[in-house]
Backbone bond lengths (Angstrom), bond angles and torsions (degrees), N, CA, C in turn:
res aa  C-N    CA-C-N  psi(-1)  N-CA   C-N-CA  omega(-1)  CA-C   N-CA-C  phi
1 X - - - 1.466 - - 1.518 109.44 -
2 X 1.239 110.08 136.54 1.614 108.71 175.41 1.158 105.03 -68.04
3 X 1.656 109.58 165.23 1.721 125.44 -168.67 1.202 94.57 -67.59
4 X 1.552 109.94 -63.87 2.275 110.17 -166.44 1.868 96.40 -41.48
5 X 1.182 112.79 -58.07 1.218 86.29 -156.65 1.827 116.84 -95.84
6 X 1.623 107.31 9.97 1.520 109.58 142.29 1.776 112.33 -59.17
7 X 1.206 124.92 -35.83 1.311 108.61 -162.64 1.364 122.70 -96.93
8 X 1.531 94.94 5.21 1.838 104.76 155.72 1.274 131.36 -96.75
9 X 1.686 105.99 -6.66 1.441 111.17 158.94 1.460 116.03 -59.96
10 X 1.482 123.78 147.27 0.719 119.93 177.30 1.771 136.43 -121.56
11 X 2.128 88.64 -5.39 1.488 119.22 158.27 1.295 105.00 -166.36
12 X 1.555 101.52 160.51 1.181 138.40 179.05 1.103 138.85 -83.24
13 X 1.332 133.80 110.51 1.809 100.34 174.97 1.399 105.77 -126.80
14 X 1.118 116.03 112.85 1.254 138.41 176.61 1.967 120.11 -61.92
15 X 1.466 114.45 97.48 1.383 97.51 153.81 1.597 128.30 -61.40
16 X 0.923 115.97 150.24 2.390 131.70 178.20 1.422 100.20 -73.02
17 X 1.545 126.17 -86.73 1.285 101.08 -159.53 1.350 108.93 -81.79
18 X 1.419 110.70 -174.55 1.428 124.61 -175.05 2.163 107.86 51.20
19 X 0.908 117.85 -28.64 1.477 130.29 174.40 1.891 108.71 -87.71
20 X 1.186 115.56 -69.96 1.583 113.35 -176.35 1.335 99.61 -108.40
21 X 0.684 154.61 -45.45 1.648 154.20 -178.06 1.529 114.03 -110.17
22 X 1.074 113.08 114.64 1.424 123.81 172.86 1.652 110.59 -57.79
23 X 1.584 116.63 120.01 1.398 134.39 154.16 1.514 141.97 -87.85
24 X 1.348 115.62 159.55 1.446 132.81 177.94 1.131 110.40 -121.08
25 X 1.756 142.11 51.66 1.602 118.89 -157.04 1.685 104.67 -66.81
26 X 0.895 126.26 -4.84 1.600 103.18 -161.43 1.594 84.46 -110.74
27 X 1.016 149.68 -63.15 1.656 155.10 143.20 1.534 86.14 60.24
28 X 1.545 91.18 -99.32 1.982 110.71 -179.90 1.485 119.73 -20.93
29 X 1.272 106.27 -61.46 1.427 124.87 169.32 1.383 134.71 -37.93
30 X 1.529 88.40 -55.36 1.675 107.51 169.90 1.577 105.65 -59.22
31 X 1.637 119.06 -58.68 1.427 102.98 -150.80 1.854 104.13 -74.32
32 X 1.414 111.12 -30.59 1.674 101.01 155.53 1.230 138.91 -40.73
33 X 1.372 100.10 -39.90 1.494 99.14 177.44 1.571 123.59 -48.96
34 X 1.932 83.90 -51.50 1.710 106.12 -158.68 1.898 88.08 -70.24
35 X 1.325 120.01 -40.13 1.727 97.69 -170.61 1.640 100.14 -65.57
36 X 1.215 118.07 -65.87 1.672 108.38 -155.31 1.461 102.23 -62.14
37 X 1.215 90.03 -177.15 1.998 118.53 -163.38 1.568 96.23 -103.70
38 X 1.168 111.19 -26.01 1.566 107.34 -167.76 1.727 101.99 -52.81
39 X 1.618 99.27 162.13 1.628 117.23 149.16 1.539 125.49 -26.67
40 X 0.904 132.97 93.68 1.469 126.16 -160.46 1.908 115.45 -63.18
41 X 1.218 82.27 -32.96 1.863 108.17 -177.58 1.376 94.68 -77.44
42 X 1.101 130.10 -47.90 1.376 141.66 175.96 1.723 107.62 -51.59
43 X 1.550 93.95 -78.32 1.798 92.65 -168.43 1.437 109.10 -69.22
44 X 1.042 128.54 -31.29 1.766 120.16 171.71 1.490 110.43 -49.27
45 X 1.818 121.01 -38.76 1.134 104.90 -171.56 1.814 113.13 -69.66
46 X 1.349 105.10 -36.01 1.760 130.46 153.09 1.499 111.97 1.73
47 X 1.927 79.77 -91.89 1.304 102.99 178.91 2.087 120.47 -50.26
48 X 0.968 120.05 0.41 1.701 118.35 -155.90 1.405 79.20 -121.28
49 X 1.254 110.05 -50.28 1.737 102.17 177.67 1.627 123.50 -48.30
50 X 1.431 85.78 -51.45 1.696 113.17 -174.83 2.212 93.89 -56.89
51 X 1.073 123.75 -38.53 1.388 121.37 -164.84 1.178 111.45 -71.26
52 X 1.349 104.42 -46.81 1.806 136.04 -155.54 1.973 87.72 -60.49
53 X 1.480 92.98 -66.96 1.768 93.55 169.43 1.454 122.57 -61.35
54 X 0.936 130.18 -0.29 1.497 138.50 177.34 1.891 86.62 -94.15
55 X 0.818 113.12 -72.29 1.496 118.12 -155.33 1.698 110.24 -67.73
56 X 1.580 120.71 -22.22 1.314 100.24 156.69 1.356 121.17 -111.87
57 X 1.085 112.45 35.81 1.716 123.28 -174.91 1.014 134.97 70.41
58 X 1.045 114.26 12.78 1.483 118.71 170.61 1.463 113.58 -58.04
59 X 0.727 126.32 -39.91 1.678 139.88 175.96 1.224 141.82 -116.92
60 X 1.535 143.87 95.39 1.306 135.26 -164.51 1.233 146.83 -43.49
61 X 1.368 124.20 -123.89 1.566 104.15 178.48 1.991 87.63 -119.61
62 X 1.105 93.49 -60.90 1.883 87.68 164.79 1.477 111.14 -37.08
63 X 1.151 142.22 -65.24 1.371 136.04 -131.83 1.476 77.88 -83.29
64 X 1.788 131.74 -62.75 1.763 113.65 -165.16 1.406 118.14 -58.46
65 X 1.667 124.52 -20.04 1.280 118.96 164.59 1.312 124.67 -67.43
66 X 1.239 125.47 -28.10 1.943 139.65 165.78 1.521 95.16 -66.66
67 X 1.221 121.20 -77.02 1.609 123.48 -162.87 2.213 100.70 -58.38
68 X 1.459 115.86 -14.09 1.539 101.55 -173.98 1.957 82.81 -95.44
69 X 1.216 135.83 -35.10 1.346 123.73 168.19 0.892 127.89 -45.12
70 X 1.325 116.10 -75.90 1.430 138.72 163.44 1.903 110.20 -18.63
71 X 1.518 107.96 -57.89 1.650 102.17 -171.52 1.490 119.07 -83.77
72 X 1.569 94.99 -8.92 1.719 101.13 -162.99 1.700 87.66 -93.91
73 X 1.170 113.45 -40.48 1.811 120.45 174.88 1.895 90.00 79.46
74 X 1.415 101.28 46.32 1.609 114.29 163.56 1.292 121.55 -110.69
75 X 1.454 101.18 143.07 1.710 94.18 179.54 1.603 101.87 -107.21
76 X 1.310 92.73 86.48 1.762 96.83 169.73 1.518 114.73 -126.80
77 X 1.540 111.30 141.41 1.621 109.48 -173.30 1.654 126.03 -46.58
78 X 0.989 114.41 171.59 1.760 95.11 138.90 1.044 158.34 -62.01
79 X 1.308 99.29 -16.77 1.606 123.88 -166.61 1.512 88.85 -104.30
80 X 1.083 123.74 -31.61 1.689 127.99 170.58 2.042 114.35 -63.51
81 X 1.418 98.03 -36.84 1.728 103.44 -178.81 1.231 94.95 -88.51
82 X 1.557 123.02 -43.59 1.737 102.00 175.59 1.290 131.40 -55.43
83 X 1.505 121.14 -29.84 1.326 129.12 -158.69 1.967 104.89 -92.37
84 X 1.910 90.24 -22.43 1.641 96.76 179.58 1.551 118.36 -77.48
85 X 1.842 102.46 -30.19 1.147 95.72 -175.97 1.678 112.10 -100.76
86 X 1.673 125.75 22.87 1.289 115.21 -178.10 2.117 87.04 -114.06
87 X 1.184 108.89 15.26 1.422 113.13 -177.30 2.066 88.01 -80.36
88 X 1.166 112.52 -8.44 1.527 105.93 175.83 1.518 104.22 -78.86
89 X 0.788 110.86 -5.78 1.517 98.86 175.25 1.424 115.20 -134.32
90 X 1.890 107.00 146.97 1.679 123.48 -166.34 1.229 117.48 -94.59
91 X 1.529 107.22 -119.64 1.399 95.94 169.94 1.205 133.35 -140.36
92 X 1.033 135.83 176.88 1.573 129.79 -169.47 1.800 111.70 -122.80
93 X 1.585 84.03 113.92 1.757 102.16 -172.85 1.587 116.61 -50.25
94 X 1.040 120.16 150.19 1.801 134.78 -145.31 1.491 78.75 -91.14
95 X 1.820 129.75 -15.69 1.786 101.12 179.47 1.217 112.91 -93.19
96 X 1.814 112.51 8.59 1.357 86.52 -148.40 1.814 107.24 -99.63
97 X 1.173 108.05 23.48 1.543 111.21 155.12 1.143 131.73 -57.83
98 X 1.626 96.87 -80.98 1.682 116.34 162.70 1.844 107.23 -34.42
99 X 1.329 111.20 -65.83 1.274 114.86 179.22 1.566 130.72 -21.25
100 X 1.305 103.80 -58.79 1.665 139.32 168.95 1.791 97.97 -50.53
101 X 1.349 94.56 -61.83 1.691 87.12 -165.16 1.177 127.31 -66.88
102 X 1.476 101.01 -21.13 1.744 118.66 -171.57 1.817 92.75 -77.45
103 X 1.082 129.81 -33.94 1.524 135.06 159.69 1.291 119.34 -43.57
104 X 1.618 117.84 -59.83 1.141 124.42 -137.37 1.720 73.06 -87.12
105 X 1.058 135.18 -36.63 1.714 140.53 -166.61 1.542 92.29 -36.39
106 X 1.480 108.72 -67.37 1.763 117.36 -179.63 1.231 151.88 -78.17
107 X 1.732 102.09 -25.39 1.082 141.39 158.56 1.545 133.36 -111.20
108 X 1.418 125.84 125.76 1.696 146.38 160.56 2.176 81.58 -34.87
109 X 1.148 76.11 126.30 1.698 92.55 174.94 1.985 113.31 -129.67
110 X 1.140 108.46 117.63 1.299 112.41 169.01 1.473 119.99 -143.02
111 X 1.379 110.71 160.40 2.075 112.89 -157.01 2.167 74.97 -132.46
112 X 1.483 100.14 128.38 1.382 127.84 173.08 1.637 109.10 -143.02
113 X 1.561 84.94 96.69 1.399 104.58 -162.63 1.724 117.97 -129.31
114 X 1.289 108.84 128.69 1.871 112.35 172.61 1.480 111.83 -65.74
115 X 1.102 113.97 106.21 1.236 121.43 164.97 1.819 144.31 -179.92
116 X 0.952 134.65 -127.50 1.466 109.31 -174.09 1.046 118.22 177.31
117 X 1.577 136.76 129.16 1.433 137.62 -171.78 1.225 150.13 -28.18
118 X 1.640 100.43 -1.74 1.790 106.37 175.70 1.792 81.29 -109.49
119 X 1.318 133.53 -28.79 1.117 115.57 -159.97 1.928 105.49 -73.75
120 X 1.455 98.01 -28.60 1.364 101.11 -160.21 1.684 119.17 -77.61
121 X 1.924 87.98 -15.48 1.451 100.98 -169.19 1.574 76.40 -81.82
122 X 1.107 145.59 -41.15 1.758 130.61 -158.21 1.785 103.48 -77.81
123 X 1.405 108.74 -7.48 1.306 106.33 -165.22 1.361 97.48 -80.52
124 X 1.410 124.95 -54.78 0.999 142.29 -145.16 1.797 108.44 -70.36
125 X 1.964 92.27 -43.75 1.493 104.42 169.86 1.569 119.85 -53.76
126 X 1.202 120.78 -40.56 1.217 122.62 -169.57 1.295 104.82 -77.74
127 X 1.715 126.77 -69.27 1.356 121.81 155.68 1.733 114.39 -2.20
128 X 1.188 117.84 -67.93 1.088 115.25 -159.54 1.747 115.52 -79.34
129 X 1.271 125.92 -4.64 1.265 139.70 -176.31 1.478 94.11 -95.70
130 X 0.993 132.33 -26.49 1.518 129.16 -166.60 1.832 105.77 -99.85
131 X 1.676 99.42 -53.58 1.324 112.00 178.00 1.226 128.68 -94.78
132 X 1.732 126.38 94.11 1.711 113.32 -155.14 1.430 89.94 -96.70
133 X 1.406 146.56 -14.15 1.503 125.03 -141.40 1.972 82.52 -101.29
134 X 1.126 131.66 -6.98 1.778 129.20 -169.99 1.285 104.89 -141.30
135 X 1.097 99.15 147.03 2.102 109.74 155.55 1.103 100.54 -88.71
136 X 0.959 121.01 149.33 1.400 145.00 144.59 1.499 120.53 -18.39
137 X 1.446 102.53 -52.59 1.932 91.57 -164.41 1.844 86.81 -89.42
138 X 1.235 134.58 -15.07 1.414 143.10 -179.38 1.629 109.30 -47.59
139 X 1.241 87.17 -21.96 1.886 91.72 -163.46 1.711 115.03 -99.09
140 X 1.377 117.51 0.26 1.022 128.55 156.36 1.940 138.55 -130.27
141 X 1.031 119.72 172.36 1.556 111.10 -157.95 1.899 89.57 -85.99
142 X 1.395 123.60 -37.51 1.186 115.30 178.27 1.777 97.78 -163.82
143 X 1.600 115.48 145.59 0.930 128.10 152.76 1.253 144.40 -122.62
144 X 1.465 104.94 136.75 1.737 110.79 -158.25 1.528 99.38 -98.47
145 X 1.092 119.26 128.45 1.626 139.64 152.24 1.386 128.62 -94.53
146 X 1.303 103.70 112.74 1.533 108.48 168.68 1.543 126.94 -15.99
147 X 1.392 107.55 -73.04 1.674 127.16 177.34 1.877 97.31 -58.28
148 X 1.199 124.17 -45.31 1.586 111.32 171.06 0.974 126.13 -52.18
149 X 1.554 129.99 -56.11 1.533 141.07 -158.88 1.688 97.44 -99.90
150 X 1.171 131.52 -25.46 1.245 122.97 168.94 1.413 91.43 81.51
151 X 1.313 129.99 61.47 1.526 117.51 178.28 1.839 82.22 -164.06
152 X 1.540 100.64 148.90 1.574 106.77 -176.96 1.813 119.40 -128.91
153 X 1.308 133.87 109.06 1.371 110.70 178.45 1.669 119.19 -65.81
154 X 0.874 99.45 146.54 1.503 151.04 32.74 2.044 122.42 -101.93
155 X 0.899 89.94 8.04 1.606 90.11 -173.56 1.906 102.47 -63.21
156 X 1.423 90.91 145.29 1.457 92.28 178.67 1.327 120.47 -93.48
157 X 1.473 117.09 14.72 1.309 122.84 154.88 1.775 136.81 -68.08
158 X 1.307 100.79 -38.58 1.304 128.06 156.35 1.747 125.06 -48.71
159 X 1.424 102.21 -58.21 1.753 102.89 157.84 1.380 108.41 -59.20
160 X 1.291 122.97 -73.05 1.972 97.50 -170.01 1.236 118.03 -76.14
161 X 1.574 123.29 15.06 1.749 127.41 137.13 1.805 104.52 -40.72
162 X 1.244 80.98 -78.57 1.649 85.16 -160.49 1.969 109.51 -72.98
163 X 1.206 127.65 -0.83 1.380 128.92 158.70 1.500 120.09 -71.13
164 X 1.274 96.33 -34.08 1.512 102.64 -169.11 1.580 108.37 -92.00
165 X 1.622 118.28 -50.94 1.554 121.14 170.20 1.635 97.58 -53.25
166 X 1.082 153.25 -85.92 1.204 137.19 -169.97 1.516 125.57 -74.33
167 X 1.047 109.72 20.28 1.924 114.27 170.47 1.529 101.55 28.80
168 X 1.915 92.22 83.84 1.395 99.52 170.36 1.327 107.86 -113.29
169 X 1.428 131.45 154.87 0.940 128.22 -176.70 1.700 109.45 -87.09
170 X 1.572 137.72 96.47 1.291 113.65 -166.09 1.184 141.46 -72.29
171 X 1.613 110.09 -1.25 1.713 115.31 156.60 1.491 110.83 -70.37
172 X 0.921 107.58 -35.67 2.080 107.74 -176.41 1.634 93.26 -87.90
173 X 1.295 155.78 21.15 1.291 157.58 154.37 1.656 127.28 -81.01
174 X 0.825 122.25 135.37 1.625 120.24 165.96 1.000 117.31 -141.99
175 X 1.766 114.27 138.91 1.246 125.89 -143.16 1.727 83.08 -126.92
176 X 1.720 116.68 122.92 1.704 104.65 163.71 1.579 109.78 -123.97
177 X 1.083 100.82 126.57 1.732 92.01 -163.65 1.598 89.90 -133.49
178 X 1.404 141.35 171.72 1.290 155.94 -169.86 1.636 110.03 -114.01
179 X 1.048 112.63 -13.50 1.767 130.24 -174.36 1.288 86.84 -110.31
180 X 1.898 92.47 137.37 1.531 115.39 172.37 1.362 122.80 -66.15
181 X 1.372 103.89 -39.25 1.418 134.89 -155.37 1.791 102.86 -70.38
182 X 1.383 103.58 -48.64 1.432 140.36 -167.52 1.850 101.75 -56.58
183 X 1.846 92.63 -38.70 1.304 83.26 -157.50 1.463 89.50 -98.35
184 X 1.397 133.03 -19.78 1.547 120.60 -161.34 1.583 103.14 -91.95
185 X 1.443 117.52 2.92 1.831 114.51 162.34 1.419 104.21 -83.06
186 X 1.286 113.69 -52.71 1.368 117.48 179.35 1.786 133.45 -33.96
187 X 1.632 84.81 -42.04 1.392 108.44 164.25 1.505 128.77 -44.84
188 X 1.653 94.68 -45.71 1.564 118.30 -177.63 1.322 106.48 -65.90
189 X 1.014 134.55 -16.87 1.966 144.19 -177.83 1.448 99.41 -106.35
190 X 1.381 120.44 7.22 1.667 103.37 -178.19 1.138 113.83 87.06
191 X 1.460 152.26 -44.69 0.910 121.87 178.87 1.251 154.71 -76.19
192 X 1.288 117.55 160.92 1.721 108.80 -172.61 1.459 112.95 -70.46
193 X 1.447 91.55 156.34 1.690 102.12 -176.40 1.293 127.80 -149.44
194 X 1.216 112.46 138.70 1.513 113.97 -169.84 1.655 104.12 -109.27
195 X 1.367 139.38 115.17 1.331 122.04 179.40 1.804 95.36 -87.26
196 X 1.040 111.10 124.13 1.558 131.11 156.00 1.167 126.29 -35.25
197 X 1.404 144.22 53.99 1.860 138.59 -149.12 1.091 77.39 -160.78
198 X 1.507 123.47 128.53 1.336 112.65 -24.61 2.196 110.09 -70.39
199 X 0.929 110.30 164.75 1.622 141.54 -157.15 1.711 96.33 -59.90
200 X 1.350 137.75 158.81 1.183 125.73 153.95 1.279 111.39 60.33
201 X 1.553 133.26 21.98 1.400 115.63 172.70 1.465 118.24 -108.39
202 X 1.542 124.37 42.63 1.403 126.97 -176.03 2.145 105.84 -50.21
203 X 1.306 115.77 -41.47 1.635 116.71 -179.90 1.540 110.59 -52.43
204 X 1.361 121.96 -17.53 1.245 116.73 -175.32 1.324 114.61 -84.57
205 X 2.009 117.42 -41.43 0.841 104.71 -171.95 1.889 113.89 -83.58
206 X 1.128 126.60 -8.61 1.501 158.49 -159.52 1.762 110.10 -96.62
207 X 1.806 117.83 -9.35 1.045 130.33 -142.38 2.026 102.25 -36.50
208 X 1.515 116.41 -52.56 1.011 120.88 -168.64 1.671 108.44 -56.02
209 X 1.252 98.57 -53.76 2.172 96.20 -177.67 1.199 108.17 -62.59
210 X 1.424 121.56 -14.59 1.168 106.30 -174.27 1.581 117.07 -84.13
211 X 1.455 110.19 -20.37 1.346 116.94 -167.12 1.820 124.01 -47.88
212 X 1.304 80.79 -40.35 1.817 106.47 -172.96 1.300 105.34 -84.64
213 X 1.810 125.15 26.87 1.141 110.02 -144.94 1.966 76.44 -149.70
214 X 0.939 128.53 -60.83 1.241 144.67 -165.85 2.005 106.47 -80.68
């Protein structure tokens, strides 16, 4: 995005993976497949089902570890499905603290993100091994979770969730998300959008905060 018209935004909303934390979505998926015996076409569709309800709450953190046993017909712990399914996610770059804050200094900052309670507890851990001077939730004005608000992108219910709970204005808004889909509803509410391709490149669009930073 050009600078002039970065500096009429007036907030942010930040997607998590592929944006602040580097991802693997299919990763998890894959190595299930290859252990169980099941239908592969079959249990993948399973497994997406099994998430989709994980990720807007329909279901807890017990019930998706029974229902990912149960379909895969694996005998693996919990601590074995937690550790398999936070293997979807990489890592989170040593600027992107400072980065965030030097934002949040000028800009209303918020992260509206798909996802779900074992992922967020691993998010937060890693974040914090990399980033000592912030927490995590410190670095924005509010964050929306899938499994909280019960709303999922791409649905365009979910954007005027979070337009309307924080009275954003959606021409002065920018939306950067890594999903196509994510960003062309978003569109439909007005707001601006940056699609993320290639993955992880917040320093590019940020070039100036980042300088003092790198």
């Amino acid at each position: 995005m050009e600078i002039d018209k970065l500096n009429k935004i007036e907030a942010i909303i930040f997607d998590l993976g592929g944006v602040i934390i580097d991802v693997d979505m299919d990763l998890p998926y894959n190595k299930l497949l290859r252990m169980s015996n099941k239908n592969e076409n079959y249990l993948l569709i399973e497994l997406k089902n099994i998430a989709y309800e994980y990720e807007i709450g329909k279901i807890n953190d017990q019930e998706f570890i029974n229902k990912i046993k149960e379909i895969t017909a694996l005998n693996l712990t919990e601590t074995e499905i937690e550790n398999l399914w936070n293997e979807m996610l990489g890592y989170v770059p040593n600027y992107m603290g400072d980065l965030l804050a030097k934002v949040k200094e000028e800009k209303r900052t918020f992260i509206l993100s798909n996802t779900n309670p074992i992922h967020i507890r691993e998010v937060r851990k890693r974040f914090h091994k990399v980033v000592k001077n912030y927490t995590f939730e410190s670095l924005f004005e509010k964050i929306y979770y899938s499994y909280e608000i019960n709303l999922h992108k791409p649905d365009i219910k979910i954007f005027d969730y979070v337009i309307k709970d924080s009275h954003l204005n959606p021409n002065k808004t920018l939306f950067i998300d890594d999903n196509k889909n994510n960003i062309l509803n978003a569109q439909k509410l007005g707001l601006n959008t940056i699609y993320m391709n290639p993955k992880m490149n917040l320093p590019q669009l940020f070039l100036t905060e980042i300088k003092t930073i790198l």
